[in-house]
ZAMARGU-4260 file (C-alpha; in steps of 0.2 Angstrom, whole numbers, plus 5000, padded with zeros to 4 digits):
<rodrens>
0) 5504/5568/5079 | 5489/5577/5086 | 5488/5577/5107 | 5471/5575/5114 | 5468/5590/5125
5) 5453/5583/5133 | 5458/5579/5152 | 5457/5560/5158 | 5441/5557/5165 | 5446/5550/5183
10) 5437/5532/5186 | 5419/5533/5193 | 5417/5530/5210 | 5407/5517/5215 | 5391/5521/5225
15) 5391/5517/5244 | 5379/5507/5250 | 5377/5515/5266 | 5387/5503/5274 | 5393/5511/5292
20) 5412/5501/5293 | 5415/5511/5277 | 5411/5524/5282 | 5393/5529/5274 | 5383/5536/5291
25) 5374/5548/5280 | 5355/5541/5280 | 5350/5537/5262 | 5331/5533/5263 | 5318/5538/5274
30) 5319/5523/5288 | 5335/5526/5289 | 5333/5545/5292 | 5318/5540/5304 | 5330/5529/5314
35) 5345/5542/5315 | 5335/5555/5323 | 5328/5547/5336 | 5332/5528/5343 | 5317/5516/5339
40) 5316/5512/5358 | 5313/5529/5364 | 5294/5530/5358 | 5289/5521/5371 | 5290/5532/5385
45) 5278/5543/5371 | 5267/5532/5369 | 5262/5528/5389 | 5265/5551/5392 | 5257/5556/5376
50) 5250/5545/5364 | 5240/5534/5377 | 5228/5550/5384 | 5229/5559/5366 | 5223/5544/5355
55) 5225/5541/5338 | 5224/5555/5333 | 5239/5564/5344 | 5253/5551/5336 | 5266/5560/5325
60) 5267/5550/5309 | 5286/5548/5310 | 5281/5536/5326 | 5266/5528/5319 | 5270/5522/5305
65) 5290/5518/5310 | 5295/5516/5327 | 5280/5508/5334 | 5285/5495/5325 | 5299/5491/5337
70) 5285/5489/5353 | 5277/5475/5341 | 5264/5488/5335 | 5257/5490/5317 | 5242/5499/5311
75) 5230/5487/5303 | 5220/5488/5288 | 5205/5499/5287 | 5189/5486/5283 | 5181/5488/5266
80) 5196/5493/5256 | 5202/5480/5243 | 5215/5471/5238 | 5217/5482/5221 | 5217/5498/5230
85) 5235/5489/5243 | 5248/5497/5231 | 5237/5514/5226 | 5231/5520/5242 | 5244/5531/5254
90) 5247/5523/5271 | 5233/5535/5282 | 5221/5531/5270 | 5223/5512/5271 | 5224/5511/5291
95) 5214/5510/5303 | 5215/5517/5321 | 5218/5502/5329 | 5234/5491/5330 | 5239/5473/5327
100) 5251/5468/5342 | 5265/5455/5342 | 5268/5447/5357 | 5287/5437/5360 | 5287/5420/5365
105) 5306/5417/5361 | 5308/5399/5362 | 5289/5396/5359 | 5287/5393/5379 | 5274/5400/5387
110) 5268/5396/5406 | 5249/5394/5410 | 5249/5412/5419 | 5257/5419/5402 | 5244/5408/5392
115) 5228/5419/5404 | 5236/5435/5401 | 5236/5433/5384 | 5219/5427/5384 | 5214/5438/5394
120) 5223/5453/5385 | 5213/5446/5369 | 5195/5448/5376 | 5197/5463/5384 | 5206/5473/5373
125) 5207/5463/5355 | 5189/5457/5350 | 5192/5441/5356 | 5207/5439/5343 | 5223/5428/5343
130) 5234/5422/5329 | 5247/5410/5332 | 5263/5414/5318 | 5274/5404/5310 | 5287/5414/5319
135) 5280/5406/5337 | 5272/5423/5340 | 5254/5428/5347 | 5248/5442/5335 | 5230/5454/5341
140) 5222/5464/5333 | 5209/5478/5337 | 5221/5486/5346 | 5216/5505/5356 | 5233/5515/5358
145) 5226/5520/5374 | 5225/5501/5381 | 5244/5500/5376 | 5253/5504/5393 | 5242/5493/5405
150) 5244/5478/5391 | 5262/5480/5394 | 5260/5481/5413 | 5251/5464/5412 | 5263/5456/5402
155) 5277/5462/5409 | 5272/5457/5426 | 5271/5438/5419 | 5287/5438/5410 | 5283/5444/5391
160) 5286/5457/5382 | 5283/5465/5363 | 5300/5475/5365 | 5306/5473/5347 | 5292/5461/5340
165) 5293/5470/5325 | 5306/5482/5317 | 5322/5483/5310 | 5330/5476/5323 | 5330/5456/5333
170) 5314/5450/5331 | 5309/5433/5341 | 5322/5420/5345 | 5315/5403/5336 | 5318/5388/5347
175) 5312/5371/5349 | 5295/5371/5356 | 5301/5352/5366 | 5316/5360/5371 | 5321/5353/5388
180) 5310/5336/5385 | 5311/5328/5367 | 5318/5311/5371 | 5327/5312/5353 | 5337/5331/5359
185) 5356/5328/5367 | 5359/5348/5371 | 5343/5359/5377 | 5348/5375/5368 | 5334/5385/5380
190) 5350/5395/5389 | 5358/5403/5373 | 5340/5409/5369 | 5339/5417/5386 | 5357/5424/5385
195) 5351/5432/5369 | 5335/5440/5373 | 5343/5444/5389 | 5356/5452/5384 | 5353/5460/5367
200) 5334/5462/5366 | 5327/5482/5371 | 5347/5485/5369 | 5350/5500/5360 | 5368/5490/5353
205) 5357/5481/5339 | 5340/5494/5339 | 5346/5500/5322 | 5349/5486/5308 | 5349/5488/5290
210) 5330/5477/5290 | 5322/5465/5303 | 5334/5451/5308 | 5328/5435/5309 | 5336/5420/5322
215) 5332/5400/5326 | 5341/5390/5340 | 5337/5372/5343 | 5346/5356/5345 | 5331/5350/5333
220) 5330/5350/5314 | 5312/5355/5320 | 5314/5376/5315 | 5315/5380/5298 | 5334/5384/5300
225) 5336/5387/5280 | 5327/5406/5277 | 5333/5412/5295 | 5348/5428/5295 | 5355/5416/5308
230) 5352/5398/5313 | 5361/5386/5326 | 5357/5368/5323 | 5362/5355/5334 | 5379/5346/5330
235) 5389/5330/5336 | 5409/5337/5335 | 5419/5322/5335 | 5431/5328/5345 | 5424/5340/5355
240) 5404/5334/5357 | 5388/5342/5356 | 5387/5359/5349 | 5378/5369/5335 | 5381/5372/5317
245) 5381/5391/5311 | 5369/5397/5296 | 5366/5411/5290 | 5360/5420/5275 | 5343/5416/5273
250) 5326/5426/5269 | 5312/5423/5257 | 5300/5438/5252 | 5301/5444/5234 | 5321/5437/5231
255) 5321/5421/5240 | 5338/5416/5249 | 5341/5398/5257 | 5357/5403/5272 | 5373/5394/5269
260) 5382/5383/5280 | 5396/5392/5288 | 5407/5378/5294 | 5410/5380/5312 | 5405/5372/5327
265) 5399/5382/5341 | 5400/5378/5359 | 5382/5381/5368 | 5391/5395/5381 | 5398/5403/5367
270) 5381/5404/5354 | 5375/5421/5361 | 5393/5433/5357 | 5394/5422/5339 | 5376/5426/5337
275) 5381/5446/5345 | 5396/5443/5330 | 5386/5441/5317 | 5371/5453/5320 | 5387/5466/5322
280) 5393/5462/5304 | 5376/5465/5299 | 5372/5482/5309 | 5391/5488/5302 | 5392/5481/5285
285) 5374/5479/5280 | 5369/5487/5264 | 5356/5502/5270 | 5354/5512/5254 | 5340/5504/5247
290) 5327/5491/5257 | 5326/5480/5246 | 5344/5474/5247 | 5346/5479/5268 | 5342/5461/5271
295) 5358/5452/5278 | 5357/5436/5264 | 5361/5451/5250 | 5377/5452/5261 | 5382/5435/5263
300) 5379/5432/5244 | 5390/5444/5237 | 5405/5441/5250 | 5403/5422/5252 | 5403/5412/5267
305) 5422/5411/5269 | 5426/5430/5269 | 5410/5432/5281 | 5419/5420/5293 | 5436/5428/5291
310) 5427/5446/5297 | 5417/5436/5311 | 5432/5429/5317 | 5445/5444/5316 | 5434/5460/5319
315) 5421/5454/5331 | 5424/5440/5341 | 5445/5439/5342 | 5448/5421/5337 | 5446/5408/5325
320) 5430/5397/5327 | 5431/5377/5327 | 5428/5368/5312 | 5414/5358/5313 | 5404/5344/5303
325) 5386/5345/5293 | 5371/5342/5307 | 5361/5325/5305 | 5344/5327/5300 | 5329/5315/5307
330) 5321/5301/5298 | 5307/5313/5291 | 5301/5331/5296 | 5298/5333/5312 | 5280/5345/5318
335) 5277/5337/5333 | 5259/5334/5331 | 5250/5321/5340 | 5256/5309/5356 | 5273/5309/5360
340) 5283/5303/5375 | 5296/5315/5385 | 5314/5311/5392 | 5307/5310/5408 | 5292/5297/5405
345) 5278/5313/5404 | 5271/5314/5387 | 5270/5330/5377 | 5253/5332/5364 | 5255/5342/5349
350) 5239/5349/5341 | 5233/5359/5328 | 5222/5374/5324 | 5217/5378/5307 | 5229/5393/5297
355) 5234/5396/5316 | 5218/5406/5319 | 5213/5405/5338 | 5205/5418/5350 | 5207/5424/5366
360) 5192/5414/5373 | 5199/5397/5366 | 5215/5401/5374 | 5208/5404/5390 | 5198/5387/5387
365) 5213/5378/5384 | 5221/5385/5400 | 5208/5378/5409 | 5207/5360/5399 | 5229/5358/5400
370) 5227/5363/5422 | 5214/5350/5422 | 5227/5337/5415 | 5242/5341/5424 | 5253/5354/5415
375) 5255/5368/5419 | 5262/5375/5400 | 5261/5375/5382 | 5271/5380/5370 | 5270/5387/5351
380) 5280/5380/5333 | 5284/5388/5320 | 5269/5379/5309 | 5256/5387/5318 | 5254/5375/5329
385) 5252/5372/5349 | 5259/5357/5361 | 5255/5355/5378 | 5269/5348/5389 | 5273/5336/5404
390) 5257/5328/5402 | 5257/5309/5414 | 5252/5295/5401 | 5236/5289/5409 | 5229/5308/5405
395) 5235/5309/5386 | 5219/5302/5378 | 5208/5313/5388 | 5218/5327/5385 | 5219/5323/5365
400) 5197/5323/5369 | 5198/5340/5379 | 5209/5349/5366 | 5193/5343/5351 | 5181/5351/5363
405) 5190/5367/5361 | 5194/5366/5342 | 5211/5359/5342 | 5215/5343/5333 | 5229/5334/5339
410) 5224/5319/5328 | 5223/5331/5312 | 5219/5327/5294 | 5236/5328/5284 | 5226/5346/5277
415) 5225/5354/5293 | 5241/5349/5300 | 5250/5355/5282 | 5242/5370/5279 | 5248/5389/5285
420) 5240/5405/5279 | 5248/5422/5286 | 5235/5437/5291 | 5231/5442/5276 | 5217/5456/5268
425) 5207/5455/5286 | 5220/5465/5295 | 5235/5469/5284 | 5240/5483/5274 | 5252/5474/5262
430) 5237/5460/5258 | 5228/5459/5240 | 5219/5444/5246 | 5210/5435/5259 | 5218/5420/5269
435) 5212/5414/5285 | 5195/5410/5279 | 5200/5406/5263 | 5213/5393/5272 | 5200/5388/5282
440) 5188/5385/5269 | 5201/5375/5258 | 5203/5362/5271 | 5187/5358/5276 | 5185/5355/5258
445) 5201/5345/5256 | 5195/5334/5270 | 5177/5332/5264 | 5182/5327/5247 | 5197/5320/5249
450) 5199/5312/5267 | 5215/5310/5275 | 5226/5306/5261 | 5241/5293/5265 | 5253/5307/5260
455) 5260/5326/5267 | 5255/5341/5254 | 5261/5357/5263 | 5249/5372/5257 | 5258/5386/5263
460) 5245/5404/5259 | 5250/5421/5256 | 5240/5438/5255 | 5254/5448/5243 | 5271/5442/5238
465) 5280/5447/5254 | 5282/5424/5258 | 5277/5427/5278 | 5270/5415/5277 | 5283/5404/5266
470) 5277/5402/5250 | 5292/5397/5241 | 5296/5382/5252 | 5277/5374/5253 | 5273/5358/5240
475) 5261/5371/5236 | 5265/5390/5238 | 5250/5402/5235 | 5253/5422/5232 | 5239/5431/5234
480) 5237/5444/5219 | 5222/5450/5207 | 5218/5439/5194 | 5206/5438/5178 | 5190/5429/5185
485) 5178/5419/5174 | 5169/5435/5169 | 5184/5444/5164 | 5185/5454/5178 | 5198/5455/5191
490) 5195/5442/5208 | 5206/5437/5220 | 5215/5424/5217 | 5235/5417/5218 | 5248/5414/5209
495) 5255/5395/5211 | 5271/5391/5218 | 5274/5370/5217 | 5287/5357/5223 | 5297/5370/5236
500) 5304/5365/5251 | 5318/5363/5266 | 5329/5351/5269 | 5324/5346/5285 | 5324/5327/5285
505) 5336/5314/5276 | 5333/5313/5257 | 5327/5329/5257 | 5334/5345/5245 | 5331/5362/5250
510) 5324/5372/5234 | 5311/5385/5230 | 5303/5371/5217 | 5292/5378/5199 | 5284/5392/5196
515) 5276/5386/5180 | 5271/5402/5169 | 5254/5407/5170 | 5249/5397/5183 | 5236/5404/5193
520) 5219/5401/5202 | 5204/5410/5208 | 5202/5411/5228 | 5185/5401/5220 | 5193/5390/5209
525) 5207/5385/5224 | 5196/5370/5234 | 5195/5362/5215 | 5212/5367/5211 | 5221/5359/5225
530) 5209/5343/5225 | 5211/5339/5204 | 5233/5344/5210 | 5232/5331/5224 | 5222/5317/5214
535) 5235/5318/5198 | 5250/5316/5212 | 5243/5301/5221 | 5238/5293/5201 | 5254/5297/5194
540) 5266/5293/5209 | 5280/5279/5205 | 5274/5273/5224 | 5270/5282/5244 | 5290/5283/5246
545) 5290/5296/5230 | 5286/5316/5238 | 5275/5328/5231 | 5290/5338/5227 | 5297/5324/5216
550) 5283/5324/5206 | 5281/5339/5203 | 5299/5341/5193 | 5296/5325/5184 | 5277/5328/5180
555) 5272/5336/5165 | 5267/5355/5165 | 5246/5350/5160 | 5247/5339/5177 | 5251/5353/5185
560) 5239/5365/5178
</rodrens>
């Protein structure tokens, strides 16, 4: 019998991926190599000694285009240069010299001094530009790297910052913008957002993550808890009372994740070291060998939520965490627009811009309008959306006139209270398409030819397939991307997303709806698109009790085209 003298091949190893806890510290991509030689943080203290009297110009790259990003600062888009041109271009040929700038407001809570030193910022030093996010930001653009120290010196001195507004890395802490007032709220979750941004943000414990990290906390169903890394959602424990529910897992962008119910119930003194926990496992055990799979949902989908609470509970916090029961979710969604009556017998009044596009004037004008009625702060949601607390009852109806004068709606047309559009071609360098004004455009025309319609369509609006704006959970997502116009030549346009959503009320399933094949739109064609969608749904529904979203998977694909 003839022996084989070709030696046994051993098994292959299998690639890292550039987890630290098992041992792969070698950085294997360019961010990662940027991050390992010099701490994110750090670029401060160059930006107010060198970059702020050398200009543009003066910025090393490595900084510019990285590690700014952890101050809340991105280049924007150069004007002129279109959205064919996003994917082909390198990044100094598609920027500008001027930077967007994220402001914090974890929570959503801002004071009337905060609210004139944005406003103030904004004129001075951003062309009189303000956006409000769906991540309860302020976002400015036009901004000079030479203004950037004493921007900080105003803010800091009123109690904001932009330490870690962008990056990989803790961005903003969601929380309920009626923290501390909603009469429907049993446990105000504001202290466990302080401990965190207290304690871990600017810290260089959690400066270097896999990807951006994403984080809600509210006693409220009122955060979209589903596509966070991490969310705490208020809780009734039989046995031991009110606490919070852990999730985590979630993240939209190109491979759309909905987080998973851990299981536990979390005491509110104990939500910041869970929360410290489980951005730990991601730091350690985060996959940082390709970016497109650092996000911490790839994680939690291949080990499962029970092996991601075994780790949590033997590696980093010590102890076994308290089962706990599924949260109880409102009657219907909760976006806290219009008149509404506080805990304490003051009223809090929820209005709406349109696509979250204010400015730095209109903010100082609603300063002014909300001192005039007795509050003395506002605060910001995660729709794009403002509310203006404490307000006595007798003054809610003139405030309600005061915030129209100023170009916020707090009796809104169901267009302009469901409609978001992120910043889109005007400003950012991922962007194929236009979206503000396009946004803006869509709903005056909704509510010219359509009215206000005895039904909530969500019209969520994005410049490039990246979801900041949260395509994939809208009753209709729009991604913005080159299409074949009329003419045969390539217009903006967007792909349709239809029937998404978040369980975020009682009846409702979370689920990233139809993506029918082909379906797309001109940025023309959208106004008549969206109307002829909207007409079919209110025709063919079985009554008003049947959602956009359930039409949508019973209609027939031509409705939907």
């Amino acid at each position: 019998m003839a022996v084989s003298s070709t030696p046994a091949r051993s098994p292959r190893r299998a690639r890292g991926e550039g987890q630290w806890a098992l041992g792969h510290r070698e950085p294997l991509n360019a961010n990662e190599r940027t991050k390992k030689d010099d701490d994110p943080l750090n670029v401060r203290a160059r930006i107010e000694n060198i970059y702020a009297h050398g200009g543009f110009a003066s910025i090393d790259p490595a900084d510019l285009r990285g590690r700014f990003r952890w101050w809340g600062l991105y280049t924007q888009r150069k004007a002129g240069i279109d959205g064919g041109r996003t994917a082909v271009l390198e990044p100094h040929e598609l920027e500008d010299e001027f930077f967007m700038l994220r402001v914090r407001v974890d929570g959503g809570q801002l004071s009337l001094a905060q609210l004139r030193v944005i406003a103030e910022i904004s004129t001075e030093f951003g062309r009189d530009t303000a956006d409000i996010t769906d991540r309860q930001n302020i976002q400015l653009h036009w901004i000079r790297v030479e203004d950037v120290p004493e921007i900080w010196r105003r803010l800091e001195a009123v109690g904001l910052q932009t330490t870690e507004a962008c990056g990989d890395c803790p961005r903003v802490v969601l929380g309920s913008p009626v923290a501390g007032v909603s009469a429907d709220e049993v446990l105000d979750a504001t202290p466990a957002v302080d401990a965190i941004v207290d304690r871990f943000v600017g810290s260089k414990e959690f400066s270097n993550l896999p990807r951006k990290f994403k984080s809600s906390v509210s006693w409220l169903a009122d955060m979209p808890y589903e596509i966070n890394d991490i969310s705490f959602i208020g809780v009734e424990h039989p046995d031991y009372g009110p606490g919070f529910d852990l999730w985590v897992g979630g993240g939209l962008s190109t491979n759309p994740m909905l987080a998973q119910r851990v299981g536990v119930w979390v005491p509110l003194h104990e939500v910041a070291d869970v929360w410290a926990g489980v951005v730990g496992i991601f730091r350690d055990y985060g996959y940082r060998r390709l970016r497109h799979r650092a996000r911490l949902k790839f994680l939690v989908a291949d080990w499962g939520v029970e092996k991601f609470r075994e780790v949590l509970e033997k590696e980093y916090l010590g102890r076994s965490l308290v089962d706990g029961p599924s949260p109880a979710l409102p009657d219907k969604p909760i976006d806290h627009i219009g008149v509404h009556r506080q805990r304490d017998g003051r009223y809090y009044v929820g209005a709406a811009p349109v696509v979250g596009r204010v400015s730095g004037s209109q903010l100082a004008a609603l300063a002014d309008v909300v001192e005039a009625h007795g509050s003395d702060r506002v605060s910001l949601t995660p729709y794009q959306k403002l509310l203006v607390l404490d307000v006595p009852e007798e003054r809610t109806e003139s405030l309600v006139t005061g915030l129209r004068g100023i170009g916020l709606e707090a009796r809104p047309s169901n267009w302009r209270r469901a409609t978001m559009a992120c910043t889109g071609i005007e400003y950012c360098k991922l962007a194929i398409v236009e979206t503000k004004a396009r946004g803006q455009e869509l709903v005056e025309r909704l509510e010219e030819r359509l009215g206000d319609i005895d039904a909530d369509i969500t019209i969520n609006i994005n410049g490039c397939p990246n979801a900041c704006a949260r395509t994939q959970t809208a009753d209709i997502g729009l991604k913005g991307q080159l299409v074949v116009g009329p003419d045969g030549r390539q217009v903006e346009g967007f792909q349709v997303h239809l029937g998404g959503g978040l369980g975020m009320a009682q009846g409702q399933t979370a689920g990233f709806g139809r993506k029918l094949r082909g379906l797309k739109t001109t940025a023309d064609e959208l106004p008549a698109y969206v109307e002829r969608l909207a007409r079919r749904y209110l025709d063919g529904r079985t009554g008003p009790d049947e959602a956009f979203a359930q039409w949508v998977m019973r209609a027939d694909e031509e409705a939907l085209r």
